[in-house]
Each structure stands twice: as structure tokens, then as C-alpha cells.
N, C-alpha and C positions, 0 to 999 in steps of 0.2 A: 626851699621850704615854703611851704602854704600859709600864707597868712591868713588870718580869722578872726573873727570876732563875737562875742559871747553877747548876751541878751545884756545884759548889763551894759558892756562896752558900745551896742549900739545906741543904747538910752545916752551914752555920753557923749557921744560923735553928734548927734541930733543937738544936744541941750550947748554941748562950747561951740558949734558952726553955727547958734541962734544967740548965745550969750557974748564968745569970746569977737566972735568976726564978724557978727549983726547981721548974718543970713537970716531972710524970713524963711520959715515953716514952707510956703508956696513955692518960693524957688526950690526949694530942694525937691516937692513934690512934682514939681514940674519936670525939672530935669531929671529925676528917677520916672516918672511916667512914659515920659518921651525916649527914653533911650530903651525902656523895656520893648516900648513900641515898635523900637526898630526893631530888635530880635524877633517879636512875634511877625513882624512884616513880612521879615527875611525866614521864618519858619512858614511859611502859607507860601511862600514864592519857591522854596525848595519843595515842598510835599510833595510828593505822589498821589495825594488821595485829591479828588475833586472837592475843596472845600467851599462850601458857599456860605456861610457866614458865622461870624465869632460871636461868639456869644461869653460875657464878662461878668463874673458874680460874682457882689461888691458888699462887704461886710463893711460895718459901721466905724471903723476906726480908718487911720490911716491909708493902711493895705487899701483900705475899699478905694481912697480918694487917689493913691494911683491909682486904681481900676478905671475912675471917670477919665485921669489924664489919658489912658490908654486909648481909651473908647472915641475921645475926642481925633485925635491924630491919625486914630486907621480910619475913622469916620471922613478927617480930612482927605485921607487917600484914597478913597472911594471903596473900602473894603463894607461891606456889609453886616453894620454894627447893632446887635441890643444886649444892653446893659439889662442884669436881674437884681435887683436891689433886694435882700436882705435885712431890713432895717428897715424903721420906721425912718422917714428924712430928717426930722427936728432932733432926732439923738445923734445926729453922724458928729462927727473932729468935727471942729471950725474951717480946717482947711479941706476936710472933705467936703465940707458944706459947699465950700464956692466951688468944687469944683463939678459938686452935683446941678448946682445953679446954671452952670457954663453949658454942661451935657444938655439940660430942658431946653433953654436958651437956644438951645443949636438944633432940637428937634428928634437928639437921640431916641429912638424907640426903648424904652425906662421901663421895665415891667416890675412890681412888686410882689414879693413873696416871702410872709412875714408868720409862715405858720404853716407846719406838718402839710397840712391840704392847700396850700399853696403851692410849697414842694411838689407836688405830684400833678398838678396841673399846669409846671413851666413846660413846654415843647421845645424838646431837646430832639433832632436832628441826628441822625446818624452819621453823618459828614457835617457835622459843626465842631469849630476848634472851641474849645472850652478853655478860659482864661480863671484861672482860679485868685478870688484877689478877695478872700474874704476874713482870713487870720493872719496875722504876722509875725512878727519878733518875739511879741509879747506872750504869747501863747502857751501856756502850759496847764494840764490834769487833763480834765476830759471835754471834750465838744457838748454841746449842747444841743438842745434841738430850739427851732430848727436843721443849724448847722447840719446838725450829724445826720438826719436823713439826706439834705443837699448833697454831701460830700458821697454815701451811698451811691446816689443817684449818677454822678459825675464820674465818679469809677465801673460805673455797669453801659454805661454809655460814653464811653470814650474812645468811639474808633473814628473821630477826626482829630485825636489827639488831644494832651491836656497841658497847658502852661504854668506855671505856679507862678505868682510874682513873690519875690524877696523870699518865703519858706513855704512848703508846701502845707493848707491845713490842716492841723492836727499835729504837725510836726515839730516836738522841743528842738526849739534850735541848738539849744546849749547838749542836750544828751543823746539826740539822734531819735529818740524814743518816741513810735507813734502813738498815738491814743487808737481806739479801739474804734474811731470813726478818721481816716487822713487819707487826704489826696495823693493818688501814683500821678508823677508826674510824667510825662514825654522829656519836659524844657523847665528848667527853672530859671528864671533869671533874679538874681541876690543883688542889693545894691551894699556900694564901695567894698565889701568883700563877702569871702565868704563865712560861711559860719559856723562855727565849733562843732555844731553835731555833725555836719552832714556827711562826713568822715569816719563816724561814728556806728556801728551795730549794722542794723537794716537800713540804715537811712538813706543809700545808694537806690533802693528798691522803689522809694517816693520823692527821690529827688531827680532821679532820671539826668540828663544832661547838664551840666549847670554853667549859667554865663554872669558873670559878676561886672556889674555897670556902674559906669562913675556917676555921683549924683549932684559933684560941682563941690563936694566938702576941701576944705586944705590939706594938700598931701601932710601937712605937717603935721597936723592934728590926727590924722588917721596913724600914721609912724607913732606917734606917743600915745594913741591908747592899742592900738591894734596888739594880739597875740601875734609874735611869731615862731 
């Protein structure tokens, strides 16, 4: 049996590995950024298509701050990185924040696009992997814009392939059920499991492959709130 976890149960796996075990927020993001990272690595070294560079779009919560972890680590391995930032910088998490800090610091090419006609002016690549890291867990009704033109755009240009980190946007994790604007994915990579929808309706359709990565939480804690 598949184990799973509902939107709710991820808000609690976060909040007892920060309250019960005194994990910071960083660590966890770290080690879900970096393990995502290997999958996208390990997807660019299997392709068939000639990829020349990833390109990562980073919504203001969480999801977005693994996207800089992401960006950081293939950036280390010499894959050829820019980050699309969605968000103004002073609203991002806290822990997105530093990890947006680390990305400038390092000299990632950081583009922003904060409005409809932004959208339309990012250069998106026909053989670019597109790393989707812009909604999360949290997510549910409808996208907004800009969002929902991005995510348009991202499914009409996807023949280098498309990643989703943790759930693909648009996607209720809890019900499977897209919104009227959600990413198809190639790859999803979920962290510590998976999630209740993606088993769910269509949800097979925009979650595409899915690889579920440890993020350093205590198996114990995952066993006591996880579905099984």
C-alpha cells in the first residue's frame, strides 16, 4: 500500500520536525531542494533531447525557495541555469528569502516577471527543461494571474520537458482536481511522500512520473501522521 499525505498532514510533518525535533525550516529546504536536484540532474543526463538550459520558475512561497535550492546545485554542476522569479523579492517565505540571497550572491541569471506582459516576454527555448516550482501543497481554487498565463505558456512550450517540484501548479493535492490553468508534468518529484490526490481523477495526466524524496524529516513522525 502507498502511503500519502494530505495538505493538512504536510502542514504537520513541517510544523512537529520544526517544533517536536528543533529542525530549522533551511534544513528541510535544503535537503528537499538538493535531492530534487539529483532527479532533475539524473533527467537531463538520460534525455534524448539536446537540452541546453533549465530554466526554474519560482513562486513566492516555499515551493519557489526549493526552486533557488535547485538552481543553486545544478548551477554548481555546471548545468546551465536561470531562475524566473514570479514575485516581487521582499514578499517571498523567510526561508525563500535567503535562499534567493545565496542564488544573487552566486550570480544566478534571476530574471523577473511580475505581470501578464512580463509573461510573454520571458524566452523560453524549445529545448529548455522547464522546472516548475511556483505553487505547492498549499494550493487550492483557481490560479491567478499572473500565474495562470505562466503556467499556459509552460504547457505550450514544453518539448524539453517539464519538472514539477512537490505538486504540479494548479494541482489540489488533496483531490487530484486541476484548476482551469495546471502544469502537465514529464517528472514530478513530492517530498517525504506522496500525495493523496495524485491517485486521484486526471491527476495521472499532470503529474506524469513521480519520484518521492527524503527531506531529512524522522521516519517516526512521518509513520504517525502519514495515510496509509
Amino acid at each position: 500500500m502507498t502511503r500519502t499525505l494530505t495538505r493538512d498532514q504536510v502542514r504537520e510533518v513541517d510544523r512537529a520536525a520544526v517544533a517536536e525535533f528543533g529542525m530549522h525550516g533551511l534544513v528541510l529546504m535544503e535537503n528537499a531542494g538538493r535531492n530534487a536536484a539529483d532527479i532533475v540532474d539524473a533527467h537531463l543526463a538520460e534525455s534524448d533531447r539536446m537540452i541546453s538550459r533549465v530554466l526554474i520558475f519560482c513562486g513566492r512561497g516555499n515551493n519557489g525557495g526549493d526552486g533557488f535550492v535547485i538552481a543553486r546545485h545544478l548551477s554548481n554542476r555546471g548545468r546551465t541555469v536561470r531562475v524566473v522569479l514570479v514575485a516581487d523579492p521582499d514578499r517571498l517565505s523567510p526561508d525563500a528569502k535567503a535562499n534567493y540571497g545565496i542564488c544573487t550572491a552566486m550570480k544566478i541569471c534571476m530574471l523577473r516577471a511580475e505581470s501578464v506582459e512580463g509573461i510573454r516576454a520571458i524566452d523560453i527555448q524549445p529545448d529548455d527543461l522547464l522546472v516548475d516550482a511556483l505553487l505547492g501543497t498549499g494550493f487550492r481554487g483557481a490560479v491567478r494571474e499572473p500565474l495562470a498565463s505562466l503556467i499556459h505558456r509552460i504547457n505550450a512550450t514544453r518539448h524539453g520537458g517539464v519538472v514539477a517540484i512537490d505538486v504540479p501548479s494548479g494541482l489540489d493535492c488533496d483531490t487530484g482536481v486541476p484548476a482551469d490553468a495546471c502544469v502537465r508534468a514529464d517528472v514530478t518529484v513530492t517530498f517525504v511522500a506522496s500525495k493523496a490526490g495524485f491517485e486521484r481523477g486526471t491527476a495521472s495526466d499532470y503529474v506524469g512520473r513521480c519520484h518521492v524524496v527524503d527531506i531529512g524529516v524522522p521516519r517516526e513522525l512521518v509513520d504517525r501522521i502519514a495515510v496509509v
